[in-house]
BAZAFI-798753 format. One line per field, with one value per residue (C-alpha): residue in one letter; x, y, z. Coordinates in Angstrom, 1 decimal, decimal comma. Example, Ala and Ser with C-alpha at 12.3 -4.5 7.8 and 13.67 -1.06 7.14 Angstrom:
2
code [a  s] $
x [12,3  13,7] $
y [-4,5  -1,1] $
z [7,8  7,1] $
// end
This chain:
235
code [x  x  x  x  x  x  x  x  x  x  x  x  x  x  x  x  x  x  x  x  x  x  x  x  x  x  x  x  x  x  x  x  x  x  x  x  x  x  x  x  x  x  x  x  x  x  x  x  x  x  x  x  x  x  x  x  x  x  x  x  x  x  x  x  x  x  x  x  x  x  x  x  x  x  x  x  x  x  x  x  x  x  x  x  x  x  x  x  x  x  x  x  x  x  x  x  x  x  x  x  x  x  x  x  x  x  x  x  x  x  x  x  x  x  x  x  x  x  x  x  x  x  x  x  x  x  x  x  x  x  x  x  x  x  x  x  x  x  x  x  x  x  x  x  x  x  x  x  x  x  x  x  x  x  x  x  x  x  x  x  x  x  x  x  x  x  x  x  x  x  x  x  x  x  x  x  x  x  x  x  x  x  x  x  x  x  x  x  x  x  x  x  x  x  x  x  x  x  x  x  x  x  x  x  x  x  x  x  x  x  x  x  x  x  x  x  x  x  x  x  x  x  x  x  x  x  x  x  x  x  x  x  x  x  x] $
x [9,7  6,1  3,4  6,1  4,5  4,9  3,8  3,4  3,0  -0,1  -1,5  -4,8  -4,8  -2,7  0,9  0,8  -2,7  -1,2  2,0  -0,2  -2,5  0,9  2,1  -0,7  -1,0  2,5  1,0  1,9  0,3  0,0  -0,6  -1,1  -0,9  -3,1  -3,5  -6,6  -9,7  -11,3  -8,8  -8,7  -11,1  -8,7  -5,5  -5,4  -5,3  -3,6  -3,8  -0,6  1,0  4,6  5,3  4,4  6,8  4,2  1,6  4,5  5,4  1,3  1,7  4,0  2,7  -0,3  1,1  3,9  0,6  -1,4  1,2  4,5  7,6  7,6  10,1  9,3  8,9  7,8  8,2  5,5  3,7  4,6  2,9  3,3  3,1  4,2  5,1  8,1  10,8  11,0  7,6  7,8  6,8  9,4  6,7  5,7  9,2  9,6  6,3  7,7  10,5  9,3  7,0  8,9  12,9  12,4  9,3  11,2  13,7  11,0  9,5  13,0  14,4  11,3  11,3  15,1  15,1  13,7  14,9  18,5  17,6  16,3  18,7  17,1  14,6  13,6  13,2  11,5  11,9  9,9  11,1  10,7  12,6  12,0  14,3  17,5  15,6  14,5  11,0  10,1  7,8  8,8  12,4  10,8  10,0  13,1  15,1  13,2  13,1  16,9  17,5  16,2  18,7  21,9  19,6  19,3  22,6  24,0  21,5  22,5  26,1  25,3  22,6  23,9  25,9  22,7  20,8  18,6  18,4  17,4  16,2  14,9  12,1  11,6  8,0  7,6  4,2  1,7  -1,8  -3,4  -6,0  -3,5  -1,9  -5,8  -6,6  -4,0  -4,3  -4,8  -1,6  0,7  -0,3  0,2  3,8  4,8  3,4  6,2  9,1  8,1  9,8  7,8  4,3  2,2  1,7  2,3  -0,5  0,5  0,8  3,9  5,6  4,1  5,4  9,1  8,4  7,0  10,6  12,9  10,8  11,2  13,7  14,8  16,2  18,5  21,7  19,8  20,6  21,4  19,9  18,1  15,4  13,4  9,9  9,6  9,0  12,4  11,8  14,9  17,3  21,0  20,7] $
y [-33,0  -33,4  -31,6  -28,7  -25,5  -22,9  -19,0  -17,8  -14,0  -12,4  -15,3  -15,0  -14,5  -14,8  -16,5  -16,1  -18,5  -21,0  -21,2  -21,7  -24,8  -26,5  -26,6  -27,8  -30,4  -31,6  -31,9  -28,5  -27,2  -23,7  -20,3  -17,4  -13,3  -10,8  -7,4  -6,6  -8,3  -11,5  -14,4  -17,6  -20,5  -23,5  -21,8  -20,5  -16,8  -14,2  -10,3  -8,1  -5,4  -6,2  -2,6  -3,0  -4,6  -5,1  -6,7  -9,2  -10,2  -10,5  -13,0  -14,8  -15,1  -16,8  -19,1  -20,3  -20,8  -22,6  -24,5  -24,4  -22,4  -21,1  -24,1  -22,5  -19,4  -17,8  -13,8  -13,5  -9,8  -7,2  -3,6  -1,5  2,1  2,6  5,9  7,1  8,3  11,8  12,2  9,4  11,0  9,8  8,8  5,8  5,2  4,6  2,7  0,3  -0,4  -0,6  -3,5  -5,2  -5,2  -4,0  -5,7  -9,1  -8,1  -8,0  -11,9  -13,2  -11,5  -12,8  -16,6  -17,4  -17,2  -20,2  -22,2  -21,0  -22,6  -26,1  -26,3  -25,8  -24,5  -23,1  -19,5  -18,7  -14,8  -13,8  -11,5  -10,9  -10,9  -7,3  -7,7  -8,2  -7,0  -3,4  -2,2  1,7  3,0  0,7  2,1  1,2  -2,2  -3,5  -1,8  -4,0  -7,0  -7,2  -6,2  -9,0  -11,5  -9,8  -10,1  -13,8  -14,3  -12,3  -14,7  -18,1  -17,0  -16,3  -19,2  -22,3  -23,5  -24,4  -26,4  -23,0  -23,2  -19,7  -19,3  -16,6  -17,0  -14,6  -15,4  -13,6  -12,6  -14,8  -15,1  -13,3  -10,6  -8,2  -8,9  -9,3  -6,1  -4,4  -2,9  -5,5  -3,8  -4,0  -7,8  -8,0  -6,8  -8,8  -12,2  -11,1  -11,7  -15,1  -17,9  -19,8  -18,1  -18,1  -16,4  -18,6  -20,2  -19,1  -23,1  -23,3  -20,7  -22,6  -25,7  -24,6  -22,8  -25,9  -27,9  -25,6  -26,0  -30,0  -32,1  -33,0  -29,5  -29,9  -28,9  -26,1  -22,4  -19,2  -19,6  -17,9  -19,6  -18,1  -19,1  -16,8  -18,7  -17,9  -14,1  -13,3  -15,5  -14,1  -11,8] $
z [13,2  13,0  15,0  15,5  16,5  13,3  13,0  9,9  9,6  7,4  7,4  6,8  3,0  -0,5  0,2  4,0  3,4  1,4  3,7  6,9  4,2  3,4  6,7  8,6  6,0  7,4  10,4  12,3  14,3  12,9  14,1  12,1  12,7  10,9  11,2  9,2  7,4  8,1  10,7  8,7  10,3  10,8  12,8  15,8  14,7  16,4  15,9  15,5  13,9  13,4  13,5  17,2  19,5  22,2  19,8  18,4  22,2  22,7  19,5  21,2  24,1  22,2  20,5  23,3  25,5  22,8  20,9  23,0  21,6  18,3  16,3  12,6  11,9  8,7  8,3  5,5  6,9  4,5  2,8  -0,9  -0,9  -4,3  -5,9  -7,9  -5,5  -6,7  -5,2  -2,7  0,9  3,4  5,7  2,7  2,3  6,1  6,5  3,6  5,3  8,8  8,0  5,9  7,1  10,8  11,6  10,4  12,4  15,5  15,2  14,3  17,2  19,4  17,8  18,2  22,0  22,1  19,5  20,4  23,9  22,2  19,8  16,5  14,5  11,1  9,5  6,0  5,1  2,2  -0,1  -3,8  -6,7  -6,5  -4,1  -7,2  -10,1  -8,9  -10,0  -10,7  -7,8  -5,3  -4,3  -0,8  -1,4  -3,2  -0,6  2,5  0,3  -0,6  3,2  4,1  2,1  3,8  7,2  6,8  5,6  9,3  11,3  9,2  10,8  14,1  14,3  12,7  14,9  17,4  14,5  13,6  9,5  8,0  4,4  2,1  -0,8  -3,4  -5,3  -8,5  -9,8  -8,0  -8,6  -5,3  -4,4  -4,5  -8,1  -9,2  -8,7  -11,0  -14,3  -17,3  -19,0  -16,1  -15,9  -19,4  -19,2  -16,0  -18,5  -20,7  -19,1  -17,1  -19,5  -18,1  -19,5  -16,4  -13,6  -9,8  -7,6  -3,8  -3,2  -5,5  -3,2  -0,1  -1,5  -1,2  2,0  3,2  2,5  3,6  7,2  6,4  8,2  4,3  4,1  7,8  5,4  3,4  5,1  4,0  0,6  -1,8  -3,4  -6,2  -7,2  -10,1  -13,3  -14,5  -14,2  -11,6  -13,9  -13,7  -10,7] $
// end
């Protein structure tokens, strides 16, 4: 399964980054989607907005020309518009949601055309353990992160049968622009409740994201599979 042609979906920085590192290190040949900032130097980097069906077939197109058919496929994209749901506008509830369940829904739909017709194939989702845990403000987010286990769970029935393995991770707190930026105290308090002590380097999610795309993981579908220090435990 080596020098398979992967897409990895906001790509160009934090998790999405790493994903697209560990892969090529396999030997992939890996092309990644961004929608804003900088495109990574190494990938063959394609725009898109998954929010945009005709920018995700664009994608496609790409990466089929470049790199042949899309054989793994790693749904990494994703937003935050936080706020407390009394207040939440619908419009940053549907945003949420719309990036992060539907716009899965758009490259899964566009990847498995292909891989249904050669036979196999390998999808990564990743979620969050948001996604069982709940978090106040992001009503949004846990909803589109916990749709996307019951998602892969539908597409692991409907897709096993022609060798197509589909897999969700949920990353706790990892170490990323993103999570940098936030108050010392709500950093603080997310240190708390990781047995484990410490925070995650996007190469330890990358690292599991990397073997559930690996010919070693051929009997591993329709699971769950935290990278959280311990801090999902029991949900």
């Amino acid at each position: 399964m080596m020098g398979r042609s992967a897409l990895v979906t906001g790509g160009n920085r934090g998790i999405g980054r790493a994903i697209a590192d560990a892969l090529a290190e396999s030997g992939d040949s890996v092309a990644v989607t961004y929608r804003s900032g900088e495109p990574p130097a190494g990938f063959l980097a394609v725009p898109c907005d998954v929010t945009d069906p005709e920018t995700v077939e664009s994608a496609f197109a790409t990466v089929e020309a470049t790199h042949g058919p899309v054989e793994v496929l790693v749904a990494n994209a994703g937003i935050t518009r936080d706020g407390l749901v009394a207040t939440m506008s619908e419009e940053s509830f549907a945003a949420v949601l719309d990036t992060n369940l539907t716009g899965v829904y758009r490259v899964v739909r566009r990847a498995v055309r292909p891989m249904v017709r050669a036979r196999r194939g390998r999808i990564v989702l990743i979620s969050s353990v948001v996604a069982m845990q709940g978090a106040a403000g992001q009503s949004n987010y846990a909803a589109a992160k916990a749709g996307l286990i019951g998602f892969a769970r539908s597409l692991t029935r409907e897709l096993g049968g022609r060798g197509i393995t589909v897999n969700v991770v949920t990353p706790g707190f990892v170490l990323t622009d993103m999570t940098a930026g936030l108050p010392d105290k709500v950093r603080d308090a997310a240190l708390a409740g990781i047995p484990l002590g410490r925070y995650a380097d996007p190469a330890e999610v990358a690292h599991v994201v990397r073997f559930l795309a690996s010919e070693q993981a051929g009997y591993v579908t329709g699971a769950v599979v935290p990278v959280d220090g311990g801090l999902g435990m029991g949900y």
